[in-house]
N, CA, C and O atoms as a GROMACS GRO file, in nm:
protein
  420
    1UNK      N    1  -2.420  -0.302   3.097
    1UNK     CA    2  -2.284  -0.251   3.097
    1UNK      C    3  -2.291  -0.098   3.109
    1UNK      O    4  -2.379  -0.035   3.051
    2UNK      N    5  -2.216  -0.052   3.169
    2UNK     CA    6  -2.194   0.094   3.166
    2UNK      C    7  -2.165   0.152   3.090
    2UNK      O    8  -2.061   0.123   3.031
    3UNK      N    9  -2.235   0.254   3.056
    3UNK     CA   10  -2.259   0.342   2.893
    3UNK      C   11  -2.123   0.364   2.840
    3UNK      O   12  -2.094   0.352   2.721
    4UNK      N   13  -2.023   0.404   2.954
    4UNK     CA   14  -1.904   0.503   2.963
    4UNK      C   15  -1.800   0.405   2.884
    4UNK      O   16  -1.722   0.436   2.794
    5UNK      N   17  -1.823   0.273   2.950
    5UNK     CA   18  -1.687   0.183   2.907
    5UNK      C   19  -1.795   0.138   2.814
    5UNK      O   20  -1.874   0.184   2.897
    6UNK      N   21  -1.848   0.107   2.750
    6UNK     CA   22  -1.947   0.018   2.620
    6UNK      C   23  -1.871   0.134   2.518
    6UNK      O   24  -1.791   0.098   2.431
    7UNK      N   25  -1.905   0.264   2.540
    7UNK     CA   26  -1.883   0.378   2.457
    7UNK      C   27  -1.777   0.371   2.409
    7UNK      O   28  -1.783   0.380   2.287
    8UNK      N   29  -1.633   0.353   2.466
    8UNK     CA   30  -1.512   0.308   2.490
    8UNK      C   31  -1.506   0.189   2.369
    8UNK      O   32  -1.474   0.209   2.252
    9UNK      N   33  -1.536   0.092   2.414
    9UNK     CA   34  -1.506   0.004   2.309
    9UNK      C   35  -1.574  -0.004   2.153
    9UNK      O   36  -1.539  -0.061   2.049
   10UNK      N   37  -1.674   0.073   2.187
   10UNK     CA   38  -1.720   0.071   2.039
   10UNK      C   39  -1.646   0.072   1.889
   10UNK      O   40  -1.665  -0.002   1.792
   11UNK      N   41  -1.560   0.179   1.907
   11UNK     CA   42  -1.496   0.155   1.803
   11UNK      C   43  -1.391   0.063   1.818
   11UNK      O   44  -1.301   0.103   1.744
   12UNK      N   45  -1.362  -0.022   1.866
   12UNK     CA   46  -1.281  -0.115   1.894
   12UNK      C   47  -1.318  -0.282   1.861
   12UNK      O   48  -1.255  -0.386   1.841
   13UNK      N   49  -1.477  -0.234   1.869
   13UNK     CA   50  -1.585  -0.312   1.810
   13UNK      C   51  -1.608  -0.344   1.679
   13UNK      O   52  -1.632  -0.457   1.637
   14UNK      N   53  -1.596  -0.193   1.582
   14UNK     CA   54  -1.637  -0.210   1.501
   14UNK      C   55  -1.481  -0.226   1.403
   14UNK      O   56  -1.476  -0.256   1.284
   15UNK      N   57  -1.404  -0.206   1.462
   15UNK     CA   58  -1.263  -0.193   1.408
   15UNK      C   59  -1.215  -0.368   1.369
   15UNK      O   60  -1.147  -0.415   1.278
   16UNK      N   61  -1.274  -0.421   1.466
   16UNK     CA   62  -1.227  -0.589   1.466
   16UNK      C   63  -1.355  -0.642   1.379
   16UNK      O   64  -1.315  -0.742   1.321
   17UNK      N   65  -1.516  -0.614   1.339
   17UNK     CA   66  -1.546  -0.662   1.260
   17UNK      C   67  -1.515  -0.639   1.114
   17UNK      O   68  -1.572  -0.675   1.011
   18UNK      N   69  -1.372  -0.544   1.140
   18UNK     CA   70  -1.345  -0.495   0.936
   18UNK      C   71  -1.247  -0.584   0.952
   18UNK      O   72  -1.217  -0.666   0.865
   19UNK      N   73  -1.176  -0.573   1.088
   19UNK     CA   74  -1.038  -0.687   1.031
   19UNK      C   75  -1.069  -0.817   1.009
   19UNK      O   76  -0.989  -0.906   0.979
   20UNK      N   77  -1.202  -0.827   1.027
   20UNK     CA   78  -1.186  -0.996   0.938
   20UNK      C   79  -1.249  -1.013   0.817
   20UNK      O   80  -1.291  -1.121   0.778
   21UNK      N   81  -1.262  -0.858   0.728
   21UNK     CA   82  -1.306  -0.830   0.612
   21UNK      C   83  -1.385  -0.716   0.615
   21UNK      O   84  -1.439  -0.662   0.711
   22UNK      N   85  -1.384  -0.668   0.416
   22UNK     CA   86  -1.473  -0.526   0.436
   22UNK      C   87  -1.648  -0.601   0.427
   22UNK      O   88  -1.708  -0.692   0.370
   23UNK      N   89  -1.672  -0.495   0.519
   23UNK     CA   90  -1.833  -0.475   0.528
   23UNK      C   91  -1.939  -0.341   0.514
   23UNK      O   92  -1.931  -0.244   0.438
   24UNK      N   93  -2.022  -0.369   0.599
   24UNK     CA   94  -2.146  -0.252   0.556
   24UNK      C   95  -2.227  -0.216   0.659
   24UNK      O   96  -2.218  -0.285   0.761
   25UNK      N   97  -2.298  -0.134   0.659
   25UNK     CA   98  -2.326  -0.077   0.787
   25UNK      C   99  -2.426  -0.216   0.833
   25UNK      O  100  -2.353  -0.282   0.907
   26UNK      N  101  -2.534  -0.272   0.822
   26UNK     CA  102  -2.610  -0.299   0.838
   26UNK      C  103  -2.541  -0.450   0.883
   26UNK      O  104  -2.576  -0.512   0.983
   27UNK      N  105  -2.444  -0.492   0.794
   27UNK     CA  106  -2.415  -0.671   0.818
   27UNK      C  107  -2.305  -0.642   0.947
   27UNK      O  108  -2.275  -0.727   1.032
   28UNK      N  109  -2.252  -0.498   0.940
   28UNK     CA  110  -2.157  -0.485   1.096
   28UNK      C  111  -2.246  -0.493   1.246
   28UNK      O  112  -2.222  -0.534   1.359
   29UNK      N  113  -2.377  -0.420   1.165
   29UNK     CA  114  -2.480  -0.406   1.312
   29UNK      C  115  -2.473  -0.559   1.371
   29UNK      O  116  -2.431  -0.597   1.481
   30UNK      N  117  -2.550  -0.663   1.223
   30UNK     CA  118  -2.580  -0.812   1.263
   30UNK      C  119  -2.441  -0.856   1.306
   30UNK      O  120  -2.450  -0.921   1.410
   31UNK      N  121  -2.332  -0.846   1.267
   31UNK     CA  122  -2.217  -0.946   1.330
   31UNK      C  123  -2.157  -0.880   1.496
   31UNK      O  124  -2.109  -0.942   1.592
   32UNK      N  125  -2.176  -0.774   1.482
   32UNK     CA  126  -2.194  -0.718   1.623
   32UNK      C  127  -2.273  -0.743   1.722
   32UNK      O  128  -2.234  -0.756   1.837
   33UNK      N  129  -2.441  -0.756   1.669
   33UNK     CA  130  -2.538  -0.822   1.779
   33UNK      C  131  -2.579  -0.894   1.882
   33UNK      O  132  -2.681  -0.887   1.951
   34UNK      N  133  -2.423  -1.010   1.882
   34UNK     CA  134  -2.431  -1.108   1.928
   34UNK      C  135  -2.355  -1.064   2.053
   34UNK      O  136  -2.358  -1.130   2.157
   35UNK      N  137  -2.300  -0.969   2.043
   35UNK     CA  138  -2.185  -0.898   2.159
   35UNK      C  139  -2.214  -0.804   2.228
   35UNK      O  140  -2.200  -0.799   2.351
   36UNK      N  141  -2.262  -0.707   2.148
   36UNK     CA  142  -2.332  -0.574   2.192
   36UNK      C  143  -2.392  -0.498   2.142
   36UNK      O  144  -2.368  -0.466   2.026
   37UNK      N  145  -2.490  -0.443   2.213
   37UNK     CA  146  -2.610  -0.326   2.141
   37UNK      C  147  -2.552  -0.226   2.095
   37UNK      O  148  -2.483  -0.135   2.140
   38UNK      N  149  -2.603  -0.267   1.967
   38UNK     CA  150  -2.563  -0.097   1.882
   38UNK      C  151  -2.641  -0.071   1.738
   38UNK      O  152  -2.616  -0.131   1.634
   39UNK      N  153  -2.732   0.022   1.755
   39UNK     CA  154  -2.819   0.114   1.654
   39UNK      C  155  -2.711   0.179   1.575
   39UNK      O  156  -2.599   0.221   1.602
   40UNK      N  157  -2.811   0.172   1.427
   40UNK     CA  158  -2.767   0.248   1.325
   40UNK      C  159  -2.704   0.369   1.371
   40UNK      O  160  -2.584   0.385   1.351
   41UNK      N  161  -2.803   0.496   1.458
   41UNK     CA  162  -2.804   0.591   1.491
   41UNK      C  163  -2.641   0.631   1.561
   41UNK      O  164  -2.577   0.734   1.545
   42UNK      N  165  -2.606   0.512   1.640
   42UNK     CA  166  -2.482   0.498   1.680
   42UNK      C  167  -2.359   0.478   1.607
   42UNK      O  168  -2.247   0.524   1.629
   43UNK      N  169  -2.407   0.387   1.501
   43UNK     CA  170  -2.269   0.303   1.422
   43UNK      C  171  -2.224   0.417   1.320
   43UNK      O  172  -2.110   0.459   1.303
   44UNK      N  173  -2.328   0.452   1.263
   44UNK     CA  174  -2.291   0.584   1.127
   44UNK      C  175  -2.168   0.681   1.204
   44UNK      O  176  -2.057   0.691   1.152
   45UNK      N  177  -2.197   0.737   1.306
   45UNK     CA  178  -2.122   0.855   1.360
   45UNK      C  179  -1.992   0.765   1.367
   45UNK      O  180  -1.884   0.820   1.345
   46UNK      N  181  -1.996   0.620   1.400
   46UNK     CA  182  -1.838   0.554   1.449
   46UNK      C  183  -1.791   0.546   1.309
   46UNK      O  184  -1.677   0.577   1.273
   47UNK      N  185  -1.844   0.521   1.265
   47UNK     CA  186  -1.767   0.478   1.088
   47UNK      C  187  -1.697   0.622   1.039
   47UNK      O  188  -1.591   0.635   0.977
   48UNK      N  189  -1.784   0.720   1.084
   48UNK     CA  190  -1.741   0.855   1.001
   48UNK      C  191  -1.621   0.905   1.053
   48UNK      O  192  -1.546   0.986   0.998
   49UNK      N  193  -1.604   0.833   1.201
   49UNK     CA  194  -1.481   0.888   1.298
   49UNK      C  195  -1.406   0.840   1.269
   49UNK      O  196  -1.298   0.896   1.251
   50UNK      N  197  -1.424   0.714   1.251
   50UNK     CA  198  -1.312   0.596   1.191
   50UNK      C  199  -1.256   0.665   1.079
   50UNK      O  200  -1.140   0.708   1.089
   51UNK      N  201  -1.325   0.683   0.968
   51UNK     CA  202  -1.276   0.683   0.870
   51UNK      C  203  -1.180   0.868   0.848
   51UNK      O  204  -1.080   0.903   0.786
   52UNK      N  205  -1.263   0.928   0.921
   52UNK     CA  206  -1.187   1.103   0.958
   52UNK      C  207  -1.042   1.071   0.984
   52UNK      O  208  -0.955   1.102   0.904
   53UNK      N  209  -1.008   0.981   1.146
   53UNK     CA  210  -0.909   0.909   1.185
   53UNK      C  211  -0.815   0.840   1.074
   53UNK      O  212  -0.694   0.828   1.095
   54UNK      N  213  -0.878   0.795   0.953
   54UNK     CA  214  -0.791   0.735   0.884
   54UNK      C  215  -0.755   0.554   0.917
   54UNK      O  216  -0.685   0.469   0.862
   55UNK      N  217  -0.867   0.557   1.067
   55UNK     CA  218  -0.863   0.377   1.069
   55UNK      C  219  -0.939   0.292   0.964
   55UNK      O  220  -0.906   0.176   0.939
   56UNK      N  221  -1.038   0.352   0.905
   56UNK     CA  222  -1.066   0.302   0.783
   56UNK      C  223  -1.109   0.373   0.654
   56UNK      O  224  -1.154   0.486   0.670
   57UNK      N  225  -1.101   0.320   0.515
   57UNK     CA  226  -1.130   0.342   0.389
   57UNK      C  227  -1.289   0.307   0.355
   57UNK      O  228  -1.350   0.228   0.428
   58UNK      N  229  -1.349   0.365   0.250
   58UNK     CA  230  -1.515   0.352   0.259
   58UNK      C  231  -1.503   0.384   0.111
   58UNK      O  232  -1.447   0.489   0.080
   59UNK      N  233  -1.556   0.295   0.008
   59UNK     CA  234  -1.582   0.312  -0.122
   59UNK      C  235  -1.733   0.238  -0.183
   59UNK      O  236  -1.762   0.125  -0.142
   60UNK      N  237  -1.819   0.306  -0.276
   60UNK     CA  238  -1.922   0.263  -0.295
   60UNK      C  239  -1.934   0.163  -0.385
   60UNK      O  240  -1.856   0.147  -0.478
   61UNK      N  241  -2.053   0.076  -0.356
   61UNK     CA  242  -2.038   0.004  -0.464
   61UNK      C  243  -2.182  -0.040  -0.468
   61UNK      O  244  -2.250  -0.062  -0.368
   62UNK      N  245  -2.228  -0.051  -0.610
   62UNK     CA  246  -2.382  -0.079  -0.635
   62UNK      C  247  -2.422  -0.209  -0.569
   62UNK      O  248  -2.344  -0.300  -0.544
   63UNK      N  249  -2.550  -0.211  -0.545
   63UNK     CA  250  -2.603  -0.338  -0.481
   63UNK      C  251  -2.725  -0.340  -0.502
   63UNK      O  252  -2.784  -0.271  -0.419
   64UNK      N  253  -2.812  -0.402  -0.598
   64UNK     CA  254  -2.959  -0.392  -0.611
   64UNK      C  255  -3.010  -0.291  -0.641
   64UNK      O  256  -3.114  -0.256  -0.585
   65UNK      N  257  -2.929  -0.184  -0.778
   65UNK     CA  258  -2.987  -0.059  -0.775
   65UNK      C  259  -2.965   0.085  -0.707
   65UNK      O  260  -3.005   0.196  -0.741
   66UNK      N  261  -2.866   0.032  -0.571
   66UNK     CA  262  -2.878   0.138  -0.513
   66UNK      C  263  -2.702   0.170  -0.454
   66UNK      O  264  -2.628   0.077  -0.486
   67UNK      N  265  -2.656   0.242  -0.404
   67UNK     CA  266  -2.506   0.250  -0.338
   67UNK      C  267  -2.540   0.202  -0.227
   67UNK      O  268  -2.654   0.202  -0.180
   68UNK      N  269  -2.429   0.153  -0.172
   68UNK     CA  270  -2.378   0.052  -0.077
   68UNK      C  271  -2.223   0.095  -0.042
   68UNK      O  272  -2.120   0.090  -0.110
   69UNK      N  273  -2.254   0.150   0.122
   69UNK     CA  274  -2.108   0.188   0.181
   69UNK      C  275  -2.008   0.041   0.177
   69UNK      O  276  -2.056  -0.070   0.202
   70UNK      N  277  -1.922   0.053   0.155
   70UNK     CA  278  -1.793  -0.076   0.162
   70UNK      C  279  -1.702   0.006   0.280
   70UNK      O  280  -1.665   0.120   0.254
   71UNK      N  281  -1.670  -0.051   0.397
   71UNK     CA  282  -1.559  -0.029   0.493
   71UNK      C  283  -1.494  -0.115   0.445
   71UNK      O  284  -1.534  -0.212   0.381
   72UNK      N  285  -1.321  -0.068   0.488
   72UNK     CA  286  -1.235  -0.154   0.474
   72UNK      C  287  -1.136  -0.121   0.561
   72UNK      O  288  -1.084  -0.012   0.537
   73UNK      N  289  -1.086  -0.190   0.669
   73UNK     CA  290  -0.975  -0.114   0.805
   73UNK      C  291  -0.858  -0.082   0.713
   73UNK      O  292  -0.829  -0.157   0.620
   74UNK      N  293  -0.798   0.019   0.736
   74UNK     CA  294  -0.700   0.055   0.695
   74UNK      C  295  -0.566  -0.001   0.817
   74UNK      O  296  -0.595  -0.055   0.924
   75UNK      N  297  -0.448   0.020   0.781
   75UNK     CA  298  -0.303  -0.030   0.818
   75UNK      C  299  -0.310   0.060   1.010
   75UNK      O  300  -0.281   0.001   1.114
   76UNK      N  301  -0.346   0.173   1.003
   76UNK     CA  302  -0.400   0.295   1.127
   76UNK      C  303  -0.527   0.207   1.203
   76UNK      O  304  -0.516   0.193   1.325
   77UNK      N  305  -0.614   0.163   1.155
   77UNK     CA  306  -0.684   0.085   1.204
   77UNK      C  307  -0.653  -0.068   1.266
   77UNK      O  308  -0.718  -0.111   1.361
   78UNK      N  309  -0.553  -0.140   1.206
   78UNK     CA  310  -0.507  -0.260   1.231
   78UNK      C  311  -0.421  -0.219   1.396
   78UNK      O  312  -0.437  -0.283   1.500
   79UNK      N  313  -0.316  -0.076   1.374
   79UNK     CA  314  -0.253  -0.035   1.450
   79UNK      C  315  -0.332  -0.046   1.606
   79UNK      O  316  -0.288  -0.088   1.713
   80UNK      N  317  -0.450   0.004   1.577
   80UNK     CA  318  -0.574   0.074   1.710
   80UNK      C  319  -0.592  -0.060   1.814
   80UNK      O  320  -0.598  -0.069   1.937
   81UNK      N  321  -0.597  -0.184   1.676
   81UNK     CA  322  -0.669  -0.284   1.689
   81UNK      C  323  -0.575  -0.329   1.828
   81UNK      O  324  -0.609  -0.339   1.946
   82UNK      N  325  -0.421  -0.354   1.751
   82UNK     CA  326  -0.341  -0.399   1.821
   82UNK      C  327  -0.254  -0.280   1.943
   82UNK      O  328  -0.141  -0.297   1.989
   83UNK      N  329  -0.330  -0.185   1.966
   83UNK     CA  330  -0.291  -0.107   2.107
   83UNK      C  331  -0.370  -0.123   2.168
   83UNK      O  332  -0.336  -0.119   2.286
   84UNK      N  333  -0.503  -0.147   2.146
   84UNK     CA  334  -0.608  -0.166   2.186
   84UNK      C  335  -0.583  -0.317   2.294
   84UNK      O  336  -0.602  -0.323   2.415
   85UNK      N  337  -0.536  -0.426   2.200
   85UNK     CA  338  -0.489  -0.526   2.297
   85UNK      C  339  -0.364  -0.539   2.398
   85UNK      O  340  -0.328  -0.627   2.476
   86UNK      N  341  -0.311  -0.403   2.362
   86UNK     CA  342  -0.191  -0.425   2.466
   86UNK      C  343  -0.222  -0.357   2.576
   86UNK      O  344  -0.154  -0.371   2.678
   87UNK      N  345  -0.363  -0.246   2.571
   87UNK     CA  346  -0.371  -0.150   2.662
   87UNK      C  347  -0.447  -0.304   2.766
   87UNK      O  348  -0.430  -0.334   2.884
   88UNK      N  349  -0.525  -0.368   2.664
   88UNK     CA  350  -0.660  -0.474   2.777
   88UNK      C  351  -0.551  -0.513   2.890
   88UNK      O  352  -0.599  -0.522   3.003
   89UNK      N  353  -0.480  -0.525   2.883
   89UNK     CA  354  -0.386  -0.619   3.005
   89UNK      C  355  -0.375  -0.561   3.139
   89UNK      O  356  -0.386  -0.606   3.253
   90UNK      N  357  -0.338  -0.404   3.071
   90UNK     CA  358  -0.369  -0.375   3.227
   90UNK      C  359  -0.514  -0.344   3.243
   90UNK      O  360  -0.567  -0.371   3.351
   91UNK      N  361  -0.588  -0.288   3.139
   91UNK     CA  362  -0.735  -0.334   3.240
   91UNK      C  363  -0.774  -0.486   3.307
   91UNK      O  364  -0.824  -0.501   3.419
   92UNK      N  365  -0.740  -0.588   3.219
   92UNK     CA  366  -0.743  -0.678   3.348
   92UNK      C  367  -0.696  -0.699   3.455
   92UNK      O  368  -0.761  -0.748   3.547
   93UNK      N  369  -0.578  -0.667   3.462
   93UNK     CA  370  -0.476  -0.642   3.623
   93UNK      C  371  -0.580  -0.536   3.647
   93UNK      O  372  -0.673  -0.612   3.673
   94UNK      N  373  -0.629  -0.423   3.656
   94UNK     CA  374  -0.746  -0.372   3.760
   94UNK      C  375  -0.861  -0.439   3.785
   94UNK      O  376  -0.914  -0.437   3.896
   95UNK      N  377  -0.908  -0.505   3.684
   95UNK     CA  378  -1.006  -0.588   3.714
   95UNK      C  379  -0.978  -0.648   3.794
   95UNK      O  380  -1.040  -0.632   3.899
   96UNK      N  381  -0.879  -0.741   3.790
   96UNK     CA  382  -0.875  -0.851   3.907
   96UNK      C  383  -0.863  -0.780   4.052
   96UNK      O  384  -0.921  -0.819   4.153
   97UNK      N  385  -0.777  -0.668   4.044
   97UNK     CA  386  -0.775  -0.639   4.173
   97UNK      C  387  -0.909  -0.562   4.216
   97UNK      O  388  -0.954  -0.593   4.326
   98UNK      N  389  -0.953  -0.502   4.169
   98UNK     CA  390  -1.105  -0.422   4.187
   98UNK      C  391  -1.195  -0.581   4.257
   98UNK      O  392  -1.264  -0.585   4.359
   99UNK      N  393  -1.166  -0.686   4.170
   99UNK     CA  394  -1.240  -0.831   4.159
   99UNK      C  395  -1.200  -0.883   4.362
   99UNK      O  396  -1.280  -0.905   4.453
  100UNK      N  397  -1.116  -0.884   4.363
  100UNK     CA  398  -1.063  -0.902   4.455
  100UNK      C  399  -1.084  -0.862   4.592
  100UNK      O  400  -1.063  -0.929   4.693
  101UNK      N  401  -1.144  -0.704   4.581
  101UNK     CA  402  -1.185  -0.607   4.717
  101UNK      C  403  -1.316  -0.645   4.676
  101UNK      O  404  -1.382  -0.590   4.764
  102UNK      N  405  -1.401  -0.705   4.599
  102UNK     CA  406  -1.550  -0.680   4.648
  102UNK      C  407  -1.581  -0.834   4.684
  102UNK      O  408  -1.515  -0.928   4.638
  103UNK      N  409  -1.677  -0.847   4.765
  103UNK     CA  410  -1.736  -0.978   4.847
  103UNK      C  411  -1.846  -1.009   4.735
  103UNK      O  412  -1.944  -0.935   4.738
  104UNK      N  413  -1.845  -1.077   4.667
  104UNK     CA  414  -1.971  -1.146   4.578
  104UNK      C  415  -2.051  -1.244   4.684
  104UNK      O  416  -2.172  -1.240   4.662
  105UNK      N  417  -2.031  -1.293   4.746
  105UNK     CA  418  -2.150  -1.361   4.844
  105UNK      C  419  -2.246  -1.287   4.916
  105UNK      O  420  -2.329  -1.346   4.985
   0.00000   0.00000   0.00000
């Protein structure tokens, strides 16, 4: 996939694995995995934007001794989630037509 649009959705990525509950950096990487590549190195900077933005809340909580980030999408985040799906529509109307001018055979 192209860096440009992957980049794009990332936080859009990580925004829909809080809306189906709070998580942590590491169990967002694994529930993400299955969809798309994304390193720690990457996810930390999205969480911190997120949370600057006010799309999500982050409170600690012990786990084996040690702190443990907790995300949780905030109401601004739910918002993103759902512009986010109203914007996809017309990217698919370009898709299709982009789909349309190229010859796949």
């Amino acid at each position: 996939m192209n860096a440009q649009l992957k980049k794009g959705l990332l936080d859009v990525c990580v925004l829909s694995v809080l809306n189906r509950g709070e998580s942590y950096g590491y169990k967002i990487l694994k529930d993400l995995g299955e969809y798309i590549e994304l390193s720690e190195s990457t996810l930390y900077p999205i969480l911190r934007r997120l949370e600057a933005g006010n799309c999500v809340t982050v409170r600690p909580v012990e786990h084996e001794g040690r702190l443990r980030k907790m995300y949780t999408i905030t109401n601004t985040g739910k918002m993103q989630l759902m512009d986010f799906l109203a914007d996809w529509k017309e990217v698919e109307r370009i898709y299709q037509y982009i789909r349309e001018g190229v010859d796949l055979d």
